[in-house]
Short mmCIF file of the C-alpha atoms (twelve columns), coordinates in Angstrom:
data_MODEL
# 
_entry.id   MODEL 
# 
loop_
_atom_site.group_PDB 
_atom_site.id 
_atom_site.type_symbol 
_atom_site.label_atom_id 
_atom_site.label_alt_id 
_atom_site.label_comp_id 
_atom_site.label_asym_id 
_atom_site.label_seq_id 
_atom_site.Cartn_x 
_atom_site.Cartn_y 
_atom_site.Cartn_z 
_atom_site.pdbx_PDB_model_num 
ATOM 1  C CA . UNK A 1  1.365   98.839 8.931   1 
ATOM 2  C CA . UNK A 2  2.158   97.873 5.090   1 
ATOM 3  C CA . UNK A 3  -1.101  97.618 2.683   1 
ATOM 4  C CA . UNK A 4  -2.222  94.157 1.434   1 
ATOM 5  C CA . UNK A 5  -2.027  93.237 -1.777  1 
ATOM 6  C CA . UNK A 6  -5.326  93.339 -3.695  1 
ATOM 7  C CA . UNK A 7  -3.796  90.670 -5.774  1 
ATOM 8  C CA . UNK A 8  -6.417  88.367 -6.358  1 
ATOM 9  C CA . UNK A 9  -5.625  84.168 -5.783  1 
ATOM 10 C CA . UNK A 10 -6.740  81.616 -7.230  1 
ATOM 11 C CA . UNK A 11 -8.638  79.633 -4.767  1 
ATOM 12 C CA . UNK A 12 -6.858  75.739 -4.279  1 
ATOM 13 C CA . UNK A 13 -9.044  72.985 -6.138  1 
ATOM 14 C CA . UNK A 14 -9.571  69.816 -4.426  1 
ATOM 15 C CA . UNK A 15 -7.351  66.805 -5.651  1 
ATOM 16 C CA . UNK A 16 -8.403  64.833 -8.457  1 
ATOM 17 C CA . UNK A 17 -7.086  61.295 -8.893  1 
ATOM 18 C CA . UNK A 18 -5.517  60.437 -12.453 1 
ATOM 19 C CA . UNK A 19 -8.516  58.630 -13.928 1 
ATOM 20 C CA . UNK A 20 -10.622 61.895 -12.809 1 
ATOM 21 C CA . UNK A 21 -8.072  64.376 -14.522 1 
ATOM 22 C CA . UNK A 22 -7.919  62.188 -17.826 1 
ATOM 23 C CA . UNK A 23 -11.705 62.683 -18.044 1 
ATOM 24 C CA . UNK A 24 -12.111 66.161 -17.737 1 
ATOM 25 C CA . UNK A 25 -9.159  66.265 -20.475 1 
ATOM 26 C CA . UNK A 26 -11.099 64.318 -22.713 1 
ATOM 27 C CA . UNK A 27 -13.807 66.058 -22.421 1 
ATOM 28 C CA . UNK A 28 -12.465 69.114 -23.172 1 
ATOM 29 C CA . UNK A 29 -11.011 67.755 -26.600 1 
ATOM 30 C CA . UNK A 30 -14.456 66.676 -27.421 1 
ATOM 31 C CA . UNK A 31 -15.578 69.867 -26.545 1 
ATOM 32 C CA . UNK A 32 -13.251 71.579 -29.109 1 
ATOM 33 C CA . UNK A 33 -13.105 69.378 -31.697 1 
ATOM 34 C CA . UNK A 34 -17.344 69.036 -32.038 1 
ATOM 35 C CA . UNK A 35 -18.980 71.674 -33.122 1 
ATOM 36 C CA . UNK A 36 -21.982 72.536 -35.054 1 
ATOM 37 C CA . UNK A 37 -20.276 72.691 -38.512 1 
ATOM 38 C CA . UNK A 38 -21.903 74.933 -40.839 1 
ATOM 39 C CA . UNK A 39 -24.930 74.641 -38.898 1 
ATOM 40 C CA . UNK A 40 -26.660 77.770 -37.172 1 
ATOM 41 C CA . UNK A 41 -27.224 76.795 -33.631 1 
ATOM 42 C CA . UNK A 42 -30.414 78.785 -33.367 1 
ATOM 43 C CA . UNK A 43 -31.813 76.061 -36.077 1 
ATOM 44 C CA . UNK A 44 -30.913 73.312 -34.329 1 
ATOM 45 C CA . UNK A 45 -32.370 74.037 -31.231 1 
ATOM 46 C CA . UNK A 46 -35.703 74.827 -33.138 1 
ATOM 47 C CA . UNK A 47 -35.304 71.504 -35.164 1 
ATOM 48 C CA . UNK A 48 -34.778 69.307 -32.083 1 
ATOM 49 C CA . UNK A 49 -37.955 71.267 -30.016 1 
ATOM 50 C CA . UNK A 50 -40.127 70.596 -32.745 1 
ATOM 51 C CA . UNK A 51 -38.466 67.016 -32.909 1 
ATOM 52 C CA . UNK A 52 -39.245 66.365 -29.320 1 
ATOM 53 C CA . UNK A 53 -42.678 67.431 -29.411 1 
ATOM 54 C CA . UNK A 54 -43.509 65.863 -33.339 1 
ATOM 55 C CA . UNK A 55 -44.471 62.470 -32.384 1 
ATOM 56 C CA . UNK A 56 -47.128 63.372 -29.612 1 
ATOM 57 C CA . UNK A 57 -48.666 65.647 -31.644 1 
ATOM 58 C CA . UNK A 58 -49.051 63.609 -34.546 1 
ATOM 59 C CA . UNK A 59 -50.497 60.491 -32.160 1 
ATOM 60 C CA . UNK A 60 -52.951 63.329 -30.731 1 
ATOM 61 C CA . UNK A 61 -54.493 64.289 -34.169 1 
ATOM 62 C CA . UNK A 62 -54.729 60.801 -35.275 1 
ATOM 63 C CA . UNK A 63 -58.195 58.854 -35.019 1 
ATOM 64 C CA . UNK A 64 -58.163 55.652 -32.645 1 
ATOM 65 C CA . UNK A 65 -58.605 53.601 -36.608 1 
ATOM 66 C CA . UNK A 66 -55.622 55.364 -37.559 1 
ATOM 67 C CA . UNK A 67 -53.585 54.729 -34.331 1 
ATOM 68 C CA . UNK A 68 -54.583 51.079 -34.564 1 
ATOM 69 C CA . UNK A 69 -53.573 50.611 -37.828 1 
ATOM 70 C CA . UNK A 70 -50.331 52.593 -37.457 1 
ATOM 71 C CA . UNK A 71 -49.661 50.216 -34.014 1 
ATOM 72 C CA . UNK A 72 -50.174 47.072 -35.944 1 
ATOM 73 C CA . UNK A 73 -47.719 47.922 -38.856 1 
ATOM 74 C CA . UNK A 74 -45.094 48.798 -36.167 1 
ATOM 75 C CA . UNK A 75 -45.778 45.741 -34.369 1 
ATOM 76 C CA . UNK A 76 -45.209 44.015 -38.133 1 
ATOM 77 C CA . UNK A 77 -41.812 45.574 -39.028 1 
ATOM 78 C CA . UNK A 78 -40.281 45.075 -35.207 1 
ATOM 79 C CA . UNK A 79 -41.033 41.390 -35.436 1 
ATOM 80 C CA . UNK A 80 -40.255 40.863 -38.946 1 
ATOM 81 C CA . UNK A 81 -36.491 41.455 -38.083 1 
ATOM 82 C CA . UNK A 82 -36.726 38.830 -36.012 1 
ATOM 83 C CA . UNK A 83 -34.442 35.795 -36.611 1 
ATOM 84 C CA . UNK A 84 -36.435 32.598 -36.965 1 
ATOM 85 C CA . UNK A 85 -34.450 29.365 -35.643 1 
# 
């Protein structure tokens, strides 16, 4: 009896329709062409954690006064942009 091959095949993807294949092409081009520049990624992972965390932490050292008064001037500058008719 003759030995298999030990040839290892690639196993058969599923069919994708055209608009599916076109994504995953485009994605892979913005894949390659972004990149963190210059940048070291370990810094920008540390930048965005304290980024995601910054704003409840500052709301939880603030006193209620300060809260208020921070509310109202928010409240101020969204409806200031506001387009009068």
């Amino acid at each position: 009896m003759p030995k298999r091959s030990r040839k290892v095949t690639k196993l058969r993807q599923p069919e994708r329709d055209a608009n599916q294949a076109a994504f995953d092409i485009v994605q892979q081009i913005i894949a390659r062409t972004e990149g963190t520049g210059d940048k070291n990624p370990a810094a920008v992972a540390l930048g965005r954690l304290g980024g995601l965390k910054g704003g409840k932490a500052r709301a939880e050292k603030l006193t209620p006064e300060q809260r208020r008064r921070s509310a109202v001037k928010a409240a101020k500058a969204r409806w200031s942009q506001r387009v009068k008719p």
